[in-house]
LUMFIMI-658384 format. One record per residue (C-alpha): x, y, z; residue number from 1; residue in three letters. Coordinates in steps of 0.5 Angstrom, whole numbers. Each point is the difference from the previous one (the first is absolute). Layout:
N
px/py/pz/seq/type
X/Y/Z/NUM/Ala
...
This chain:
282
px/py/pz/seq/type
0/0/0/1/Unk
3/7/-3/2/Unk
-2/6/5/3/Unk
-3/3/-7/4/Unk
-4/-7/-3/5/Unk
-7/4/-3/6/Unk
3/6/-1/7/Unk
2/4/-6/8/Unk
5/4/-2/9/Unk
3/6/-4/10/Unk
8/2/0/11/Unk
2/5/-5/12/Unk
6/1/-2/13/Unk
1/-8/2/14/Unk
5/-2/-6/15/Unk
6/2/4/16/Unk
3/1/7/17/Unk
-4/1/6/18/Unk
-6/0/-4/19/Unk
2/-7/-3/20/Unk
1/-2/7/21/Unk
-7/2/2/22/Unk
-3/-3/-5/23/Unk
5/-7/1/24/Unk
-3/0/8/25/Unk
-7/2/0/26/Unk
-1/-6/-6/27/Unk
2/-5/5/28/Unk
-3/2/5/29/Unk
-6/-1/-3/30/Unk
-2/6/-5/31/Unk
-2/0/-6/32/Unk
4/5/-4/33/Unk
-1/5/-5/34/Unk
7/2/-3/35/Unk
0/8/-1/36/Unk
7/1/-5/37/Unk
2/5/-6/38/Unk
7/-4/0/39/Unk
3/8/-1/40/Unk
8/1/1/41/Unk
1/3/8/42/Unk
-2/7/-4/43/Unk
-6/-2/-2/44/Unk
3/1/-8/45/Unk
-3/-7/-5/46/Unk
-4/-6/3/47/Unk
0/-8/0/48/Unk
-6/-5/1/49/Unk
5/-5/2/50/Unk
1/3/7/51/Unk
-6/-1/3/52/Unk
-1/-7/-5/53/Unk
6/-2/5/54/Unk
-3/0/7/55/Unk
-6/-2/-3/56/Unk
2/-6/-2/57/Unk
5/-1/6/58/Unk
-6/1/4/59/Unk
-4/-6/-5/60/Unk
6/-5/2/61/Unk
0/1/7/62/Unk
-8/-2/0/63/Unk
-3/7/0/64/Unk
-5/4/-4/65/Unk
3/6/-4/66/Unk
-1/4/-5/67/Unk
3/6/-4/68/Unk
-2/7/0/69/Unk
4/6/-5/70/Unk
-4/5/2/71/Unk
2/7/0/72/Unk
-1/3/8/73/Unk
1/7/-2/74/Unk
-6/-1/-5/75/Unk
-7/1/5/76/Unk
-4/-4/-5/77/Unk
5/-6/-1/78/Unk
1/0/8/79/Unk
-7/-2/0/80/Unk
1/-5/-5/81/Unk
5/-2/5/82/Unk
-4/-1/6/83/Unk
-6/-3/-5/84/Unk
4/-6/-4/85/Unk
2/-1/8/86/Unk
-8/-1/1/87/Unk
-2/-4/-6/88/Unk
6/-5/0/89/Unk
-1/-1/7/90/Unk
-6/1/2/91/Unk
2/6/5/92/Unk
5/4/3/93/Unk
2/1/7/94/Unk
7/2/1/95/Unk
4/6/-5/96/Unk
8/1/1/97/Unk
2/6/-4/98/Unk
7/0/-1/99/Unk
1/2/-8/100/Unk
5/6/-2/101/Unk
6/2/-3/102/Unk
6/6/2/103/Unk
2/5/-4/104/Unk
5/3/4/105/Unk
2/7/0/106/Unk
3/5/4/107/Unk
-6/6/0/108/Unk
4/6/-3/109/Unk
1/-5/-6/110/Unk
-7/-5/1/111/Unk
-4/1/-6/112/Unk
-8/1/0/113/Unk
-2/-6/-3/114/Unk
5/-4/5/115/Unk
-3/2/5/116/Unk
-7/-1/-3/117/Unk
1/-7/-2/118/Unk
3/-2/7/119/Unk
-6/3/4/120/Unk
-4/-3/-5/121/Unk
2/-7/1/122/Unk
1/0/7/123/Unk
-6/5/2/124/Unk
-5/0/-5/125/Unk
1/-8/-1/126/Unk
-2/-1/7/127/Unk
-4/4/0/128/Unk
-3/-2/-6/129/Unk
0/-8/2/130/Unk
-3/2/7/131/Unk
-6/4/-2/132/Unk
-2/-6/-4/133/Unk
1/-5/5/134/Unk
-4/4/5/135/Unk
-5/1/-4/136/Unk
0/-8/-1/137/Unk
0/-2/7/138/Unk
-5/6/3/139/Unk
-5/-2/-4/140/Unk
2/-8/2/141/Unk
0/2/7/142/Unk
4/-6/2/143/Unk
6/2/2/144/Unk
7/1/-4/145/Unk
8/2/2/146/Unk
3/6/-5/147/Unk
8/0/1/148/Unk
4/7/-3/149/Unk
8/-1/-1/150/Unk
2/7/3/151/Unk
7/2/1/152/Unk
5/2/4/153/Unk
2/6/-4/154/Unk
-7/1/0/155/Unk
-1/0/8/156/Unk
7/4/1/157/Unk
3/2/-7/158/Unk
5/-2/-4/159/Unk
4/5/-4/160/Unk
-1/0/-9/161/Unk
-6/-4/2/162/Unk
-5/6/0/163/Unk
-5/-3/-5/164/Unk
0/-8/4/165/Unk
1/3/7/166/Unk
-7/5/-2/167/Unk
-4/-6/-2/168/Unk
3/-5/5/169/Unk
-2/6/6/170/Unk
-7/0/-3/171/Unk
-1/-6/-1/172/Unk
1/-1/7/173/Unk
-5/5/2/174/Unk
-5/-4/-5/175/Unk
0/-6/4/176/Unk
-1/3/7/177/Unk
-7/5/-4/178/Unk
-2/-6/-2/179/Unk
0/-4/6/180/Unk
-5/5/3/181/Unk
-5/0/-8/182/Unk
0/-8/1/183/Unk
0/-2/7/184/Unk
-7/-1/0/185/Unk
0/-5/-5/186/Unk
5/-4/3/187/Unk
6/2/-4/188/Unk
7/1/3/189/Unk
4/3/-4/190/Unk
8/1/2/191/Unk
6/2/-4/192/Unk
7/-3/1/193/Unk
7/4/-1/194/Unk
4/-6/-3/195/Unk
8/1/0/196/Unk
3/-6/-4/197/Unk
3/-2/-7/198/Unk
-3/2/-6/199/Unk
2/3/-6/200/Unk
-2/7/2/201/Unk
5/0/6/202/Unk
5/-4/-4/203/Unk
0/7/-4/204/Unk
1/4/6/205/Unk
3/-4/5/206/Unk
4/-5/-5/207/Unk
-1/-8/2/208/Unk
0/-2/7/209/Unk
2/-7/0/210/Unk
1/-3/6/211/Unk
7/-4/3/212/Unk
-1/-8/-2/213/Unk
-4/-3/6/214/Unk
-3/6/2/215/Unk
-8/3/1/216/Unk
-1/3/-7/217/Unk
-4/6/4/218/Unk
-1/3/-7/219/Unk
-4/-6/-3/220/Unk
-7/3/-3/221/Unk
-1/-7/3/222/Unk
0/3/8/223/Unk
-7/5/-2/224/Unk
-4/-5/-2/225/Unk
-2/-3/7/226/Unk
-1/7/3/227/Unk
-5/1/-6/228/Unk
-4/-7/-1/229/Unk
-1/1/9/230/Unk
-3/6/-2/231/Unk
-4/-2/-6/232/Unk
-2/-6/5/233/Unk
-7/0/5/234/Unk
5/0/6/235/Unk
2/8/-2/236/Unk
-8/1/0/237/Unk
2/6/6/238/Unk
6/3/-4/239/Unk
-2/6/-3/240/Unk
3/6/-2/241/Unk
7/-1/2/242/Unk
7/0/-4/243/Unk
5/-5/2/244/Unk
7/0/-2/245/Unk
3/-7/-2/246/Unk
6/-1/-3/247/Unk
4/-8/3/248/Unk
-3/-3/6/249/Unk
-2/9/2/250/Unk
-6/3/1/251/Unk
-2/6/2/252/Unk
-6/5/1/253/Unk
0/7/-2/254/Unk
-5/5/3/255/Unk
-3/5/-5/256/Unk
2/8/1/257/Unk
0/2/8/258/Unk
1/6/4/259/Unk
7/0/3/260/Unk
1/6/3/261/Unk
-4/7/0/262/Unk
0/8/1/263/Unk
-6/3/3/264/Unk
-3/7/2/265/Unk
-6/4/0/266/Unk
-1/3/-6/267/Unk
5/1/-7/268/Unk
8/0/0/269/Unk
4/5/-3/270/Unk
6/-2/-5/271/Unk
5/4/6/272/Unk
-4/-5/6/273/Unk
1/-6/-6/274/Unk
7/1/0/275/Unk
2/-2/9/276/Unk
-7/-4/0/277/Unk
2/-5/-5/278/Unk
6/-2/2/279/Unk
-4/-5/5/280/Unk
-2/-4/-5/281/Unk
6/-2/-2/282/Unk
């Protein structure tokens, strides 16, 4: 018996890396598995249906039900399409992994218009896009559901010449805890995760991080996946509206923006009261 047996699934972006590796887990617990993937390069140029062809047919081997999706998620109509085939090849959807987008790195005195467009397109609108179809699915079938957004560190604490990802990877957040509140009625939870691991985007940034023979391969896409299918599972019924860090066997919590200190009186502040009172918030 799999912790999903029943359920079914959407992962985009499951052709490769951390995606893949969700895709992988959530089918041998027990998911059905609809395979979202336009097969592009780690900057969203060119396509290859062959890429998620691959994980369907792994999942076949090992005994599991999958098919394959090429859908783009920065379309609004092709991501209900996406939502859609789910529910007419499986017969429902209960569980969305939004985890699809590429990177265009850029300094942001030499980032381009459509460098940034594209990026926040794919990140923010594609989650956006898939979620609001999903959401309309499982408020009309009221019968529960888990929705799981891929953040960022970079999006959560900043990273330098990622401004388009690190913008999209911020909202993307934010998205997850706005829609923890809209779909709590309905039994949704919905979460998002910030994933530290290796994957052709942070091979571009970082290099490739490959562990010493015999060590824990903490940047294995492969040490996501466990957070995401618990998530995914009835166990997490009462996780919602949370961003987990994970990376290797760590996971963290993040809290959303708070107060961390204050300066107060009666009445408005000049610019010259400004200049010694603001010091004590530092």
């Amino acid at each position: 018996m799999g912790a999903l047996d029943g359920k079914v699934a959407i992962v985009t972006g499951a052709g490769r890396g951390i995606g893949r590796a969700e895709a992988l887990l959530l089918a041998r617990e027990g998911a059905k598995v609809l395979v979202n993937d336009l097969g592009v390069e780690f900057d969203g140029e060119g396509s290859d249906r062959k890429v998620a062809d691959q994980v369907v047919e792994e999942i076949r081997e090992a005994g599991g039900q999958a098919v394959a999706n090429y859908d783009s998620v920065s379309d609004f109509q092709a991501a209900k399409h996406i939502i859609d085939s789910a529910v007419h090849e499986f017969g429902q959807l209960d569980i969305l992994v939004n985890n699809a987008g590429f990177v265009r790195d850029r300094m942001v005195f030499k980032m381009s218009e459509e460098e940034f467009d594209a990026v926040v397109g794919v990140h923010l609108k594609g989650t956006f896009n898939c979620g609001r179809w999903a959401c309309t699915y499982l408020r009309e079938r009221n019968a529960g559901g888990r929705i799981i957004n891929t953040s960022s560190a970079a999006g959560l604490v900043g990273n330098v010449g990622q401004t388009n990802y690190a913008s999209a990877k911020a909202g993307i957040a934010i998205m997850a805890l706005t829609w923890s509140l809209e779909m709590e009625k309905y039994g949704v939870t919905v979460n998002a995760i910030a994933p530290t691991a290796r994957t052709r985007m942070t091979e571009m940034t970082f290099g490739d991080i490959e562990p010493d023979e015999g060590e824990f391969d903490f940047a294995a896409p492969e040490n996501i996946a466990p957070l995401v299918a618990y998530l995914a599972s009835d166990e997490a019924q009462q996780i919602t509206g949370k961003i987990f860090g994970v990376q290797g066997g760590d996971i963290d919590i993040y809290e959303t923006w708070q107060v961390k200190k204050s300066i107060s009186k009666e009445g408005r502040y000049s610019v010259e009261e400004l200049k010694d009172e603001i010091k004590a918030l530092f």
